[in-house]
matplotlib code that plots the C-alpha trace (Angstrom):
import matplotlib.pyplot as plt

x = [-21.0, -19.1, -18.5, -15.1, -14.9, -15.4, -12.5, -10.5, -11.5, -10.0, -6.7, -6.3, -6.6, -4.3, -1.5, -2.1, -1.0, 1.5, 3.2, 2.8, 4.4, 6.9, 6.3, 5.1, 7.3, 6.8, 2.7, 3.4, 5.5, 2.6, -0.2, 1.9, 1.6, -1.5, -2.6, -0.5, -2.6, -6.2, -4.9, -4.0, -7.2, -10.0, -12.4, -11.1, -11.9, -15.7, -15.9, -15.1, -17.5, -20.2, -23.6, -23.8, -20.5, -20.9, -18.6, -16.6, -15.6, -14.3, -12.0, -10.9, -10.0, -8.3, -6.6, -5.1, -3.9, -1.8, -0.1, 0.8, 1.7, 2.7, 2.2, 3.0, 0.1, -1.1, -1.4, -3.0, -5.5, -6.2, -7.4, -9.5, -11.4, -12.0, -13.1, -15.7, -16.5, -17.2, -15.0, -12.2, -14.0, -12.8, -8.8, -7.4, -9.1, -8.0, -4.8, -4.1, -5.5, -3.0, 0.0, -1.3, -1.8, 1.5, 3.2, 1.7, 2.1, 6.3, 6.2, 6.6, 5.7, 5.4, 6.6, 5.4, 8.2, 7.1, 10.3, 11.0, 13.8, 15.2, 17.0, 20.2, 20.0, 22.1, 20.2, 17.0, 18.7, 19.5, 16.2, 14.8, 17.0, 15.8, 12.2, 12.7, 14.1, 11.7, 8.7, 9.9, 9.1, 10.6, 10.1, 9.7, 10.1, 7.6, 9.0, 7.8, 8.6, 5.9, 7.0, 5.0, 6.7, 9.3, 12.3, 12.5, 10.4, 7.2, 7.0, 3.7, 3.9, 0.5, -1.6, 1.4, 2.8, 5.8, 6.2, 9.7, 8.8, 10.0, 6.6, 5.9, 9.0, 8.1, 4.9, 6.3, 8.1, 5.4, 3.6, 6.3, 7.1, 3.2, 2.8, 5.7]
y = [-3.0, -2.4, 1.0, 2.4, 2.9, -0.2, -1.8, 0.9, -0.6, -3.9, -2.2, 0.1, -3.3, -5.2, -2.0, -2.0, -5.6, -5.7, -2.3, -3.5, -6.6, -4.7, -7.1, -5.1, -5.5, -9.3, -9.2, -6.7, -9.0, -11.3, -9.5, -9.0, -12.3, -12.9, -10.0, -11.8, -14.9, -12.8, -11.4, -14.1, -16.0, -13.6, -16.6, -17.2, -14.2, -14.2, -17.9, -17.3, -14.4, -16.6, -17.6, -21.0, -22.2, -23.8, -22.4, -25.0, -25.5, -21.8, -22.6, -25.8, -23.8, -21.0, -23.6, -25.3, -21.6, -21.1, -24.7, -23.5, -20.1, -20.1, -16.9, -15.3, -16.7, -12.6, -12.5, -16.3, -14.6, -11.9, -14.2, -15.9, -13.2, -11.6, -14.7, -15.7, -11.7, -11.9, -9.4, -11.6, -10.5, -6.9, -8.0, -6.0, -2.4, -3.5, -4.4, -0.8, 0.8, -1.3, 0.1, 3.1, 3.3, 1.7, 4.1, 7.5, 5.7, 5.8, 8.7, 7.1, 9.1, 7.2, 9.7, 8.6, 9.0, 9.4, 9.7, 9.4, 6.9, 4.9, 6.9, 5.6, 4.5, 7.2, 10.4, 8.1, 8.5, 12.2, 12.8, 10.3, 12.8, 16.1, 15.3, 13.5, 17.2, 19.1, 16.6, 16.1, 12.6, 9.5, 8.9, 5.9, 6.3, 4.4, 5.1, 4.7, 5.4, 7.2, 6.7, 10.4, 12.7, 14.3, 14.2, 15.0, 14.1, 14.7, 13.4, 13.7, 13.2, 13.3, 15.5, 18.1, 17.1, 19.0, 19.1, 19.0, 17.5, 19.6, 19.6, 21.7, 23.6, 24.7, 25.1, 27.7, 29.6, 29.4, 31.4, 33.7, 34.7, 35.5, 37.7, 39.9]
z = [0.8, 3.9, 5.4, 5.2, 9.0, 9.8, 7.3, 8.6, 12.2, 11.4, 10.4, 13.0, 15.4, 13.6, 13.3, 16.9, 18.0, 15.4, 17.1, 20.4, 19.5, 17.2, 14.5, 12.0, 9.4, 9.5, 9.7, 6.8, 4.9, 5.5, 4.4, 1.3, 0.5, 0.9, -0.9, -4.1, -3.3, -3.1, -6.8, -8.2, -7.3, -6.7, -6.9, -3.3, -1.7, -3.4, -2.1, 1.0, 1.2, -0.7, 1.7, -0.4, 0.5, 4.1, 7.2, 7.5, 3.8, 3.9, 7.5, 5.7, 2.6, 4.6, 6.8, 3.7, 3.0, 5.9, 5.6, 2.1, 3.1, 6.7, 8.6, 12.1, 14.8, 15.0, 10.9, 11.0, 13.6, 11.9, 8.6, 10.7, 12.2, 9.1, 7.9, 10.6, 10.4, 6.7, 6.0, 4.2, 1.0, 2.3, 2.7, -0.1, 1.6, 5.1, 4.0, 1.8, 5.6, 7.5, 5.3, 5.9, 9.4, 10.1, 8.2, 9.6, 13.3, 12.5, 10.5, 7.4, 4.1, 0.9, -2.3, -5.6, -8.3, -11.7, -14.5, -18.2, -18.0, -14.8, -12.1, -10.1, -6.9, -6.0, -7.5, -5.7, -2.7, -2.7, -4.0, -0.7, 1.4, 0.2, 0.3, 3.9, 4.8, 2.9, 4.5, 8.5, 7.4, 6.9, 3.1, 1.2, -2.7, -5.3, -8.7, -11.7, -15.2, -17.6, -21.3, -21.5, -20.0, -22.0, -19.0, -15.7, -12.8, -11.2, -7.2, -5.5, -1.4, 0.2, -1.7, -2.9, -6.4, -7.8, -10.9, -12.7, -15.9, -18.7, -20.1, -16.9, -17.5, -21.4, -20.4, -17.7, -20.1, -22.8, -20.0, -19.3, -22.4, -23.4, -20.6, -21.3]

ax = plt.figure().add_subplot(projection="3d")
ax.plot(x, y, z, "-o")
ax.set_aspect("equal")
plt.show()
């Protein structure tokens, strides 16, 4: 196993270029896709991470990749180093660390959004707004919906979670009304 540092070495070096450049919403986009790929086919990343399968089998392999699923020259770059690094088998980590990285460089804040039932866009979007307020942040919304709570919604940004679920609310006045 690889240290965290070091993955977190490779992101920081690829948010870097791709800032410079200001490109990184395409490297992003391209990551994305090969993150889909590295799912889909998890045999690929173990191969190319495998001692028994020669060097240039794996750059074949990776170059038959990019054909299929063209890329910006920094993204196609960045593949390969990881690849003649061994640390392809790592993609999925440095790619979560690039996201990251990228986001706190523009002051971007992703808010989990967990609901009962679906939300309109527009209640999304005043929600987005109060939390961008509330944060100083930029804030991108992740929603999902949780079949468990009873109704209302629970957003959690960083490490802070509020809690507006009306479980959380009966339980509130469950507690209320024992103490007095």
């Amino acid at each position: 196993m690889i240290s965290a540092g070091i993955l977190g070495r490779y992101a920081r070096s690829l948010a870097d270029v791709a800032l410079e450049l200001h490109d990184e919403e395409s490297v992003s986009r391209d990551l994305a896709v090969y993150l889909e790929v590295f799912q889909a086919v998890p045999e690929l990343l173990e191969a190319f991470h495998s001692p028994a399968v020669p060097r240039d089998a794996k750059e074949k392999v990776l170059s038959a990749l990019l054909d299929r699923y063209p890329v910006r020259k920094v993204t196609e770059n960045f593949l390969r180093v990881l690849l003649q690094h061994n640390r392809i088998l790592y993609f999925n980590q440095i790619y979560g660390n690039y996201i990251r990285t990228v986001n706190e460089r523009k002051g971007i804040e992703t808010a989990r959004v967990t609901t009962a039932a679906p939300v309109s866009e527009r209640e999304l979007a005043s929600l987005q707004e109060s939390l961008s307020r509330l944060t100083g942040k930029i804030i991108k919304l992740e929603v999902q919906l949780d079949s468990n709570l009873l109704g209302g919604v629970v957003v959690q940004v960083g490490s802070t979670v509020y809690d507006g679920s009306i479980r959380k609310q009966l339980s509130e006045m469950r507690r209320r009304l024992a103490e007095g």
